[in-house]
C-alpha positions as CSV (number, residue, x, y, z in Angstrom):
1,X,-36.1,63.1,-51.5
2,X,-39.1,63.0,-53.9
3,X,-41.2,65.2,-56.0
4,X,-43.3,67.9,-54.7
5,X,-45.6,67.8,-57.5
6,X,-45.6,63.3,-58.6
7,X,-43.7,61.8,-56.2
8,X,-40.8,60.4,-58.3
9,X,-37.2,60.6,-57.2
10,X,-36.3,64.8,-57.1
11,X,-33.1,66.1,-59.0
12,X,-33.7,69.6,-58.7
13,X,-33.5,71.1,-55.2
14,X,-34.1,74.6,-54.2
15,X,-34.5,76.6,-50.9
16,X,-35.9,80.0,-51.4
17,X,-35.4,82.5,-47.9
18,X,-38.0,85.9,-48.2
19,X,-38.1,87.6,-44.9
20,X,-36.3,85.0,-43.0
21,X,-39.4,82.3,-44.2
22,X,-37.7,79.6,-45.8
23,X,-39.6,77.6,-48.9
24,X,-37.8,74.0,-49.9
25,X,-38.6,72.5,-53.2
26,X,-38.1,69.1,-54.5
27,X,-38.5,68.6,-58.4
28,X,-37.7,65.5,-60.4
29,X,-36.4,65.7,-63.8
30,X,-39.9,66.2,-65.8
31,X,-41.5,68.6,-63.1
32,X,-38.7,70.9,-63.4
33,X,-38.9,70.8,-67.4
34,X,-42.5,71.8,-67.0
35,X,-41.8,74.5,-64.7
36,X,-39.0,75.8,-66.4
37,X,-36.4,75.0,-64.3
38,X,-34.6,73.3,-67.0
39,X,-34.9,74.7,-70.4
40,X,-34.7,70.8,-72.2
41,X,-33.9,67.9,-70.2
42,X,-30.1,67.5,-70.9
43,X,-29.2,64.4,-72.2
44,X,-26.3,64.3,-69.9
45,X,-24.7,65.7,-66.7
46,X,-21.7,67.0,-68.8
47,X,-23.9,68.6,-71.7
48,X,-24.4,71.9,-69.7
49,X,-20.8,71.6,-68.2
50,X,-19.5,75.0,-69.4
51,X,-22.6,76.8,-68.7
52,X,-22.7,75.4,-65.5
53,X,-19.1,76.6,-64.8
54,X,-19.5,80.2,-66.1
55,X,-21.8,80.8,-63.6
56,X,-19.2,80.1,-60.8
57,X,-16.9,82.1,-62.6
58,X,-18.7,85.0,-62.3
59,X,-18.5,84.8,-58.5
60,X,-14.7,84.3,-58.8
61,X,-12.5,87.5,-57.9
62,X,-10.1,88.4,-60.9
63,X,-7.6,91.2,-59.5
64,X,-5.4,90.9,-62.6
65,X,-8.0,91.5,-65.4
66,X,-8.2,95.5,-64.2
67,X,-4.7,96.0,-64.0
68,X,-3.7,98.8,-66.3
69,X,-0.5,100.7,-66.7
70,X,-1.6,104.7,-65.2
71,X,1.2,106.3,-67.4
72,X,0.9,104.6,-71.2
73,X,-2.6,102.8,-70.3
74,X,-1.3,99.3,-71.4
75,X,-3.1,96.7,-70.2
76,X,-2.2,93.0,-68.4
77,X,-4.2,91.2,-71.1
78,X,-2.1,93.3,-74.0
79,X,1.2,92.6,-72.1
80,X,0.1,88.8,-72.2
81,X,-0.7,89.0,-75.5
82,X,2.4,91.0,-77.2
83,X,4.8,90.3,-74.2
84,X,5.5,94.4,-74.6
85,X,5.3,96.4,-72.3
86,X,4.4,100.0,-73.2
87,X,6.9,102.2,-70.6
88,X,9.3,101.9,-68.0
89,X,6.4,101.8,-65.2
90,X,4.5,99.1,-66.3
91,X,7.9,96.5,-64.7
92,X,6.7,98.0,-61.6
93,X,3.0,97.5,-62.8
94,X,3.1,94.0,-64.1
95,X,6.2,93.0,-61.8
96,X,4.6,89.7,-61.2
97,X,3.9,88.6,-64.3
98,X,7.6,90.3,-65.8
99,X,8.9,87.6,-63.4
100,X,7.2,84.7,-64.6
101,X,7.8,85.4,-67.7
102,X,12.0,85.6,-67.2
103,X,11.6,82.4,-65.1
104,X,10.2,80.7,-67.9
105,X,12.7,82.7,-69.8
106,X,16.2,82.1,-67.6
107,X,15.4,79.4,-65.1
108,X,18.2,79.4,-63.4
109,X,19.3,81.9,-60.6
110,X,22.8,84.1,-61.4
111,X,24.9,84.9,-64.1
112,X,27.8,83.3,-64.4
113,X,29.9,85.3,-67.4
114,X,31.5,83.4,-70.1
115,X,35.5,84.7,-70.8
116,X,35.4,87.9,-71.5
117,X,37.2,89.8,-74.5
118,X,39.6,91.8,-72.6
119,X,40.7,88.6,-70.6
120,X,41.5,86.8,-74.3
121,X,42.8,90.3,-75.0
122,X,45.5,90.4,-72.5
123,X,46.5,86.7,-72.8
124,X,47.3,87.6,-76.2
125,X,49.4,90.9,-75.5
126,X,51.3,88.5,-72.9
127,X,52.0,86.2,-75.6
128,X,53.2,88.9,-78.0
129,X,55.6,90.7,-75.4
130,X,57.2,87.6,-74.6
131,X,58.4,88.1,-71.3
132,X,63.0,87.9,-71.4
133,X,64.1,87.9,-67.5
134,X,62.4,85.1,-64.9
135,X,61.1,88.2,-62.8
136,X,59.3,89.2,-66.4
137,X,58.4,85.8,-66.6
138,X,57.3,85.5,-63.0
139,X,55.2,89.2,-63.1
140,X,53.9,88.1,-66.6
141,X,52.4,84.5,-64.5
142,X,51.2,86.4,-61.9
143,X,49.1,88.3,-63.5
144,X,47.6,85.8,-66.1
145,X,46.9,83.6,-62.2
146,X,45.0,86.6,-61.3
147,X,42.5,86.7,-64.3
148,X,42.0,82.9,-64.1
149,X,40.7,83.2,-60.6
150,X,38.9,86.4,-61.4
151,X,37.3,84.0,-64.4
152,X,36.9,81.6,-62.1
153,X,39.4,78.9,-63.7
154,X,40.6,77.9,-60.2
155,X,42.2,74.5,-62.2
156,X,43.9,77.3,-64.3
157,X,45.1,79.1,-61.8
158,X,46.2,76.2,-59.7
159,X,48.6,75.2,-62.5
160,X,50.3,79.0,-63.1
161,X,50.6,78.8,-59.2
162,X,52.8,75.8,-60.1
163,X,54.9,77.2,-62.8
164,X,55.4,80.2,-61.0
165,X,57.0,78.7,-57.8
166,X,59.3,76.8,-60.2
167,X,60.5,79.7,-61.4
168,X,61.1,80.7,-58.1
169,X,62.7,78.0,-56.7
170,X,65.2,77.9,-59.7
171,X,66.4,81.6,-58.8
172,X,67.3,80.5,-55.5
């Protein structure tokens, strides 16, 4: 397209609807400096980038800046901020963003418990009451299988299954 106003090659395009009568103009580079289209001619396409881009921004919906917390009043932005949240409601407020935050946090999808103290516990009161008969001996295994395979520690457990029908098979 050319210029409206010199003929040169138009950069500047606008259509302009009043009353359902459409006006089309077509301004090159120095026409639309003197009509105030541009404010200076830019010395570069990526000169006004960020201006350029704020004004789509301001057409972009943002659901998550206007989220506040109704009982303390904290906001998203001071939750994103701190990473504190103000009172219990706001997990059910900012449950989204809580989320994220643990994924980033805990990546990974369950628990699985390290030995617990009352498991180390009780292997060491089976150690100290050293068990005298083969049916002591026997109960004593039995129970120590059972908290490897609570735990987990089927390798464990696999061996005290092994001990304890050798016990077993000696009684008979």
């Amino acid at each position: 397209m050319k210029c409206d106003r010199c003929g040169k090659p138009s950069v500047y395009h606008s259509t302009l609807i009043v009353n359902g009568v459409s006006q089309t103009t077509n301004l090159c580079r120095d026409c639309a400096i003197k009509e105030g289209v541009f404010n200076t001619s830019p010395a570069s396409v990526f000169d006004d980038f960020d201006d350029m881009f704020s004004l789509f921004t301001d057409f972009l919906p943002d659901k998550t800046a206007d989220i506040v917390c109704p009982v303390c009043k904290t906001s998203l932005s001071q939750f994103r901020s701190t990473h504190k949240l103000g009172c219990p409601n706001c997990y059910e407020v900012f449950k989204n963003e809580v989320n994220a935050v643990l994924k980033r946090l805990a990546p990974f999808d369950s628990h699985k418990p390290e030995i617990s103290q009352t498991s180390e516990q009780t292997k060491q009161s089976a150690k100290a009451k050293k068990p005298t008969t083969k049916a002591e001996k026997i109960a004593a295994l039995r129970e120590e299988m059972a908290t490897a395979v609570r735990e987990e520690r089927y390798e464990d457990a696999g061996k005290i299954k092994k001990q304890i029908a050798a016990l077993e098979a000696e009684n008979e």
